[in-house]
C-alpha positions in Angstrom: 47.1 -17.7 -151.5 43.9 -20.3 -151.0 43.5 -18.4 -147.5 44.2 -14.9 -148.7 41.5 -15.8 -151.6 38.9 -17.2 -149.0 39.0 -13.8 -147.0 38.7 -11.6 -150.0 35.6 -13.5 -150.7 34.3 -13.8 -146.9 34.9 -9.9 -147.0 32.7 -9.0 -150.3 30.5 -11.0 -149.1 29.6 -9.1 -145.6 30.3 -5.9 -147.9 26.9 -6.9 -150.4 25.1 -8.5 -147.4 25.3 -4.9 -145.4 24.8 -3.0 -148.7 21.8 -5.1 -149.9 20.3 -6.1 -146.6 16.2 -6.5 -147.1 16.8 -7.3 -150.7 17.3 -10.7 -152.3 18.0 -11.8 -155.4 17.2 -15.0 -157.4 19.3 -16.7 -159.7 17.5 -15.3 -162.5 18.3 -11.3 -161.1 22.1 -12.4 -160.5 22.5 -13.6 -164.6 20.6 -10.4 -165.9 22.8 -8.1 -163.5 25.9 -9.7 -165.1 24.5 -9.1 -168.8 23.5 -5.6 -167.9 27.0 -4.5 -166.6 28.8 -5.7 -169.2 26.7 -4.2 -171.4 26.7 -0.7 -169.2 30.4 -0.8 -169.2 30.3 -1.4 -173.5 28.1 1.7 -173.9 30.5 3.3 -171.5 33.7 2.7 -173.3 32.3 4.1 -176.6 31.5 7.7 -174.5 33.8 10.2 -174.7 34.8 12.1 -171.3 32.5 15.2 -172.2 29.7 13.4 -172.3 29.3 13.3 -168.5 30.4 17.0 -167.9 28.4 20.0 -167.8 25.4 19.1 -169.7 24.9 15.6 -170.5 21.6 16.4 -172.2 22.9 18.3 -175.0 23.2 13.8 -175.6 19.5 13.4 -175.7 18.9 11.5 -179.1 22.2 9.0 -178.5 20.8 8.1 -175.0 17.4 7.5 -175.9 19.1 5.2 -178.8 21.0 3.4 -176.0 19.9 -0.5 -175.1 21.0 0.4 -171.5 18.5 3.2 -171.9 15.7 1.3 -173.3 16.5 -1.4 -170.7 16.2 1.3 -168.2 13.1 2.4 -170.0 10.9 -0.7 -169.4 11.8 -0.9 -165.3 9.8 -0.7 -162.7 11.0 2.5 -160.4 8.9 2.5 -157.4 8.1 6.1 -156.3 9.4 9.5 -157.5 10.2 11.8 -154.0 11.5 14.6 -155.4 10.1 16.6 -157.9 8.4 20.0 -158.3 4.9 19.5 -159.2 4.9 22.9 -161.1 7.8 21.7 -163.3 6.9 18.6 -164.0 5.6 18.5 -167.2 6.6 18.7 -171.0 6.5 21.8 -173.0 5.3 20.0 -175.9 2.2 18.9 -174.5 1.8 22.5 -173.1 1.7 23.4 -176.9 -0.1 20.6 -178.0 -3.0 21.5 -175.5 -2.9 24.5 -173.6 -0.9 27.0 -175.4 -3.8 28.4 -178.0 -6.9 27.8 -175.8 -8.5 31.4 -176.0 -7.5 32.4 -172.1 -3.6 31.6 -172.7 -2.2 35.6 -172.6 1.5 35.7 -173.2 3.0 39.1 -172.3 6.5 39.6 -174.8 8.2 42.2 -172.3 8.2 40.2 -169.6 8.2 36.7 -171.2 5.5 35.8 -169.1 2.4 33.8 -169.2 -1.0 34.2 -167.5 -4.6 33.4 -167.4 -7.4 35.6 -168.4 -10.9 34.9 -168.9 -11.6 37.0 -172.0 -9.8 39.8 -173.6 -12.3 42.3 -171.7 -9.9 41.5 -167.8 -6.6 40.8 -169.2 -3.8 43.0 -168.1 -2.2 46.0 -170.1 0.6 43.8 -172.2 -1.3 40.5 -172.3 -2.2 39.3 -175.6 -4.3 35.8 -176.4 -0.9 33.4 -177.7 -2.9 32.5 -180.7 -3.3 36.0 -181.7 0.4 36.9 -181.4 1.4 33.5 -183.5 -1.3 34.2 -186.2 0.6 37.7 -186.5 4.0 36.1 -186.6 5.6 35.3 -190.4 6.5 32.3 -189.2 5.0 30.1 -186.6 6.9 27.6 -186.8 9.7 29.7 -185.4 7.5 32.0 -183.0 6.8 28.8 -181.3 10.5 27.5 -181.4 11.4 30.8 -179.7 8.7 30.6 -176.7 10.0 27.1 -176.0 13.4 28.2 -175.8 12.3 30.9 -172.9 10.5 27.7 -171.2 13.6 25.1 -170.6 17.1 25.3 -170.2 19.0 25.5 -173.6 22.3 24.0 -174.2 23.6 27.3 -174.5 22.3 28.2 -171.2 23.5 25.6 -169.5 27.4 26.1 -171.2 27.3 29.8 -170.7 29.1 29.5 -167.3 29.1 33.7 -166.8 25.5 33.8 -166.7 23.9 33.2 -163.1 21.9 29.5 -164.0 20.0 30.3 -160.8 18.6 33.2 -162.0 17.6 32.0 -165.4 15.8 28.6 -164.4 13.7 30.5 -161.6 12.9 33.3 -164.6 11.6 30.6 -166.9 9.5 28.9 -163.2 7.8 31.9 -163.2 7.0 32.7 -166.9 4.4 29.8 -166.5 3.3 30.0 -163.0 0.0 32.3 -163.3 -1.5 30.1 -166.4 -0.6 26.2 -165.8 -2.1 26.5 -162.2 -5.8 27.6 -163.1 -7.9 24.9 -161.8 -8.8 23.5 -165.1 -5.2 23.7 -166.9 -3.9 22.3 -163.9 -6.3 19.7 -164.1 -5.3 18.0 -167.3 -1.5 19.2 -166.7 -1.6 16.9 -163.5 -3.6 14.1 -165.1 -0.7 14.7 -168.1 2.7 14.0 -165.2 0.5 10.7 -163.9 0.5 9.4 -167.2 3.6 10.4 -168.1 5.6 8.9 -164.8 3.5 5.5 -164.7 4.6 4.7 -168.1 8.0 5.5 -167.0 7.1 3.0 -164.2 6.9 5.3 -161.4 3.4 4.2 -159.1 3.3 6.8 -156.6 4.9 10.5 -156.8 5.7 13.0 -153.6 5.9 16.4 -155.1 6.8 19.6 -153.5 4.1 22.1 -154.1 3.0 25.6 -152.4 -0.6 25.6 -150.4 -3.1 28.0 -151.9 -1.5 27.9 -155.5 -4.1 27.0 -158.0 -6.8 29.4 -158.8 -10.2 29.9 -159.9 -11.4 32.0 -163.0 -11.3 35.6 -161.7 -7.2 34.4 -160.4 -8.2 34.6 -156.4 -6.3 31.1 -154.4 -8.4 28.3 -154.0 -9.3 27.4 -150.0 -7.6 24.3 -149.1 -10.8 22.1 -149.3 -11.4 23.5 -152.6 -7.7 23.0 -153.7 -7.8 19.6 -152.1 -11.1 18.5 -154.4 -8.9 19.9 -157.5 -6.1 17.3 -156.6 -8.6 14.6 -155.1 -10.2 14.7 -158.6 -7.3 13.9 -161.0 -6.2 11.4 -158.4 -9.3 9.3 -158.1 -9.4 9.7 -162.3 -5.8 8.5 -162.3 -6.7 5.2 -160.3 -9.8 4.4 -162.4 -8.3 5.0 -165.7 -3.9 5.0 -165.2 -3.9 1.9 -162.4 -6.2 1.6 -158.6 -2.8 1.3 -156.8 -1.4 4.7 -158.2 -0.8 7.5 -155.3 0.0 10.9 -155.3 0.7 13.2 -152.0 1.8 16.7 -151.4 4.9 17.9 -149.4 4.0 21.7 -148.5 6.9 24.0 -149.5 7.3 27.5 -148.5 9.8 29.9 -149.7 13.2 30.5 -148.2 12.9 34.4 -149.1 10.1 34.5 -146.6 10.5 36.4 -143.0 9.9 34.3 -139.9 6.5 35.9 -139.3 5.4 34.9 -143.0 7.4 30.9 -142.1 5.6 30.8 -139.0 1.7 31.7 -140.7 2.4 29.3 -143.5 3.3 26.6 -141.3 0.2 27.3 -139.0 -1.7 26.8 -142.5 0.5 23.5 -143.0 0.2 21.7 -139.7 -4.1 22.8 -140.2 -4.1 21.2 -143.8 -2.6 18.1 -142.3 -5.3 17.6 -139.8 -7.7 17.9 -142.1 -6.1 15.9 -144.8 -3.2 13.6 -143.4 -2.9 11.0 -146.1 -2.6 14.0 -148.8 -0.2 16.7 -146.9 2.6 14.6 -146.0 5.4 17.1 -145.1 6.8 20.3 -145.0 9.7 21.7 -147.1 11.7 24.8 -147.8 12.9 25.9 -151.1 14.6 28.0 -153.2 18.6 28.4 -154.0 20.4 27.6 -151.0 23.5 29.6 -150.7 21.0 33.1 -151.9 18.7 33.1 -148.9 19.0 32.6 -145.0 20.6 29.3 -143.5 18.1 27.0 -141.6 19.8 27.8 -138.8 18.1 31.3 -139.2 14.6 30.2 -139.0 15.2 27.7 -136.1 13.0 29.8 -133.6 9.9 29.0 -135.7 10.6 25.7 -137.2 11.4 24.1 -133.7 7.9 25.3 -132.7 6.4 22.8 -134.9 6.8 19.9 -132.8 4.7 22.0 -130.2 2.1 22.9 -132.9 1.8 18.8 -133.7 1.0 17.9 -130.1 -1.7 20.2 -129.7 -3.1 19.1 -133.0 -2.1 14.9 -132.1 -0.6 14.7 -135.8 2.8 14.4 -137.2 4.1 16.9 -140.6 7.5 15.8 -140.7 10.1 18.0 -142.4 11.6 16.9 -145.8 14.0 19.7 -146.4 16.5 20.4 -149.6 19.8 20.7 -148.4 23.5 20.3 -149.1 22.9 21.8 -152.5 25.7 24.2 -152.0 29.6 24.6 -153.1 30.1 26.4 -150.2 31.8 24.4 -147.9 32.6 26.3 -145.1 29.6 28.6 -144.1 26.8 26.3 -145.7 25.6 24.2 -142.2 22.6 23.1 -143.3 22.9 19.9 -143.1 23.8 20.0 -139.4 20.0 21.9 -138.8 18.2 19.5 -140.7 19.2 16.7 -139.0 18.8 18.4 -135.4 15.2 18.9 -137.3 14.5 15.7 -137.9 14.5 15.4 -141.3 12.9 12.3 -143.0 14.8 12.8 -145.9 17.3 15.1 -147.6 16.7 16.6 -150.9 20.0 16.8 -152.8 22.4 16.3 -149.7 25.4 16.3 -152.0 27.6 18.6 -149.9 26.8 15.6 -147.0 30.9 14.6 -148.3 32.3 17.9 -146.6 30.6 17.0 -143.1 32.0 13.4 -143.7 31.1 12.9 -139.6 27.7 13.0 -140.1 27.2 10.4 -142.3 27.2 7.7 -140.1 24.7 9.8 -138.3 22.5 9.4 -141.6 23.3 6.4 -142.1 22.4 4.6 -138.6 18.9 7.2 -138.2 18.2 5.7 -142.2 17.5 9.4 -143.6 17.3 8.9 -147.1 18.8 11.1 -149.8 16.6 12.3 -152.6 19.5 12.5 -155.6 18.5 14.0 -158.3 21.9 14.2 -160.5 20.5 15.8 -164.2 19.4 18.8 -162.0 22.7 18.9 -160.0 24.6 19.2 -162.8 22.5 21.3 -165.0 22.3 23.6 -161.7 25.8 23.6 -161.4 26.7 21.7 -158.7 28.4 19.2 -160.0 30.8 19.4 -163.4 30.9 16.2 -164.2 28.4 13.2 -163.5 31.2 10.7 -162.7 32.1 12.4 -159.8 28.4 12.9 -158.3 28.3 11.3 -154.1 25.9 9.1 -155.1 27.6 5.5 -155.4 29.6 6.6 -152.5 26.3 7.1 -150.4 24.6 3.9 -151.3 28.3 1.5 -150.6 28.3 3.4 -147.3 24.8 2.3 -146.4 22.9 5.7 -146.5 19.4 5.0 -148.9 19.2 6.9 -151.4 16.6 6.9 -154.2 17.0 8.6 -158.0 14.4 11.9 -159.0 14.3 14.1 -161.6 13.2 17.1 -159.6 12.2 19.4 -162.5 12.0 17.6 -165.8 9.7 19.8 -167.9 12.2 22.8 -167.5 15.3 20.2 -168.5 13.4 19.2 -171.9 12.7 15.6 -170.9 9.7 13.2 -169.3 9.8 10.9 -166.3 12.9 9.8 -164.5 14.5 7.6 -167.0 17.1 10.3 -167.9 18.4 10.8 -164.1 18.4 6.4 -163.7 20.2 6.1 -167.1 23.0 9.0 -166.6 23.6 7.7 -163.1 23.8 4.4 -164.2 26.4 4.7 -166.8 28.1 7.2 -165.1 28.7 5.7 -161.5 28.0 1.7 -163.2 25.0 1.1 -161.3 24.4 -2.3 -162.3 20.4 -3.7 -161.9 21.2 -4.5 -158.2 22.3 -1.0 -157.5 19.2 -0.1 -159.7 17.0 -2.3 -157.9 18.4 -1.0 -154.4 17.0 2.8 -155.0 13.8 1.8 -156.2 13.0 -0.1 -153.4 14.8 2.6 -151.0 12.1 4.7 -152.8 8.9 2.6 -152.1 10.4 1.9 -147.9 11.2 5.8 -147.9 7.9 7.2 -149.2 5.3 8.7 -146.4 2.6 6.4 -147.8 0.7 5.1 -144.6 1.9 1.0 -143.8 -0.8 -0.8 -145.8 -0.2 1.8 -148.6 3.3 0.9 -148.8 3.4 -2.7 -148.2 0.7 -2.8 -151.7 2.9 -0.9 -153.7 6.0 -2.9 -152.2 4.1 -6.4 -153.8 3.2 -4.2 -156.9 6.5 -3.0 -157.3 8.4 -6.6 -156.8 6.4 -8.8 -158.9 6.6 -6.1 -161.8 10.3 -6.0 -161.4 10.5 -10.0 -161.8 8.3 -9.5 -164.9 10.6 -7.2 -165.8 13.7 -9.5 -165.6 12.1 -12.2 -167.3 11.6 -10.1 -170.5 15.3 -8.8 -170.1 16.5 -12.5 -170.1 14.0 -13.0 -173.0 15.3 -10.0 -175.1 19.3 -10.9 -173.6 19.5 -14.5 -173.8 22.5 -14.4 -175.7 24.3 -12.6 -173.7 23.7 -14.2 -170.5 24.7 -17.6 -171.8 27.8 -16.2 -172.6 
């Protein structure tokens, strides 16, 4: 029994020494971890089996009253890869400040929003929001309803004959001519730093379209103009949030887009990144994946990038969503991205059904972007529990955690997608502490970059042990 006992250990051993390699963990970490899962697993026995399916939001109030929450809460994240930069924020703070400033027009046919000047240019249907909630009875309730047309509702999300797809992309576009005005977008921007460094996220990669804010009279900024829009919140952001915080863009274009249209737009991107390289930092497409053409589709124009880098002597690499699909057999997209080159994956949870390319991700160190609130709002997934994630990071393959479009799911930051993961799939604090530094390695943030927020990162997170064992000490002397 003493030498069966002395293998067991010898073999969970080499399994934490593969799974944690480049990470240590002092004495300190190894006490709070224990505390932490037994509390996890104590929050987790008083949860009843619906709370992980369908729509674990619907939960909000008991999670944010949840210690492993709050814990959660307080912890340094590293970097946020995945998120939508249009969908980022909170539709309370769009009421608070942007909703009844007098060139907010709100159209009630198409339950769209839009920006206008003055009354004198606003478009047949357009009507100043104030106007419309001065009118209303009750405006209280007039406002309730608009915010129920900006997020996805619990009734939404459990009406399982309505197509989710079309719904979220409806309520993407109600706000997409008004919150991208230079100035709006301006303080929205400035809103999402604030918002994710608090939530102890210090640098964000977020999808975004080239050529989609615009100026007064609603005409696309030029890039350099654009750029100075971004560079300006950014440079406010590291006087006034922290000097280490970063932001960069990874240019998305639209899946519903002919080749011709692909090929223009990533002419534009590889000429962006010339001219900015530490701002445009990859290249993306988007959209629902099983309603548009496969990769495999678009190869002709997306394997003349490499060709269009040389002659330029830069790099774009592609970040692409993928694996965000139920559909097992015809859905290959994984396959493409990876013959791409793909730095990343964003979603990658059908990666299980092509099982044989996982080593393949694993070995080339492509990390996956998981971002398992929207997976299962989306539909992807029924039930959290069962999400690829734990399997991923046991196997080897980094991944990090993202929250990819918060504002439209009703919460801020990425504490929601660490803490539903967590007591879902028990991540414990070395788990935890595994994504967030997969996050900060996996980020295109040039080598100095990196290796600052690395530092900035690590000796946070030991400040943030030390309060744990402060607030824990009980427990841990148990």
């Amino acid at each position: 029994m003493e030498e069966y006992l002395a293998k067991r250990e010898k073999l969970l051993k080499e399994i934490n020494d593969r799974k944690f390699s480049g990470l240590s963990f002092t004495p300190q970490e190894e006490a709070a971890n224990e505390t932490f899962k037994n509390m996890l697993l104590k929050e987790k026995q008083q949860l009843k089996g619906n709370f992980f399916q369908r729509y674990t939001l619907q939960y909000k109030q008991q999670i944010e009253e949840s210690n492993c929450f709050k814990v959660i809460r307080q912890m340094p994240k590293g970097a946020t890869l995945h998120i939508h930069f249009d969908t980022a924020n909170d539709v309370e703070w769009f009421f608070q400040n942007l909703a009844y400033l007098p060139t907010t027009f709100y159209n009630q046919s198409n339950l769209r929003f839009r920006y206008f000047k003055n009354e004198k240019v606003a478009e047949p249907g357009y009507v100043m929001l104030s106007k419309l909630r001065d009118q209303h009875p009750d405006k209280h309730q007039f406002e309730a309803d608009i915010k129920k047309r900006l997020q996805i509702t619990q009734e939404e999300a459990h009406d399982l004959k309505a197509d989710i797809w079309q719904i979220f992309e409806q309520k993407i576009q109600a706000m997409w001519q008004l919150i991208l005005h230079k100035d709006y977008f301006k303080q929205y921007l400035y809103r999402v730093f604030q918002v994710f460094f608090n939530d102890g996220i210090y640098r964000i990669e977020a999808r975004a379209l080239l050529h989609s804010i615009f100026d007064d009279d609603l005409n696309p900024l030029p890039l350099d103009e654009e750029y100075q829009v971004y560079q300006e919140v950014i440079n406010r952001a590291k006087k006034e949030i922290h000097p280490q915080f970063s932001y960069a863009t990874i240019i998305q274009g639209l899946k519903q887009w002919n080749k011709e249209t692909i090929q223009k737009y990533l002419d534009e991107s590889i000429l962006a990144k010339t001219k900015y390289p530490d701002f445009f930092i990859g290249f993306d497409l988007v959209q629902q994946e099983d309603a548009n053409q496969p990769l495999e589709f678009y190869a002709p124009v997306l394997l003349k990038k490499q060709q269009l880098e040389q002659s330029m002597g830069i790099s774009l690499p592609y970040i692409f969503h993928g694996g965000q699909s139920l559909n097992n057999f015809s859905n290959t997209n994984i396959i493409d991205m990876i013959l791409m080159d793909t730095k990343r994956i964003g979603h990658g949870y059908n990666l299980t059904n092509h099982a044989y390319l996982m080593e393949y991700v694993k070995e080339n160190k492509i990390c996956i972007e998981i971002n398992p609130m929207s997976c299962q709002i989306l539909r992807y997934i029924h039930d959290l529990r069962l999400h690829p994630a734990k399997l991923f990071l046991n196997y080897g393959i980094p991944i990090c955690i993202n929250p990819d479009d918060p504002g439209f799911f009703g919460v801020l930051g990425v504490s929601y997608d660490f803490y539903t993961l967590a007591i879902a799939q028990e991540f414990d604090l070395k788990d935890l502490k595994l994504c967030c530094y997969y996050s900060i390695k996996h980020s295109l943030a040039n080598e100095e970059e990196k290796q600052h927020l690395m530092q900035l990162w690590l000796n946070n997170w030991q400040e943030f042990i030390a309060k744990f064992t402060q607030q824990y000490p009980s427990v841990i002397k148990e």
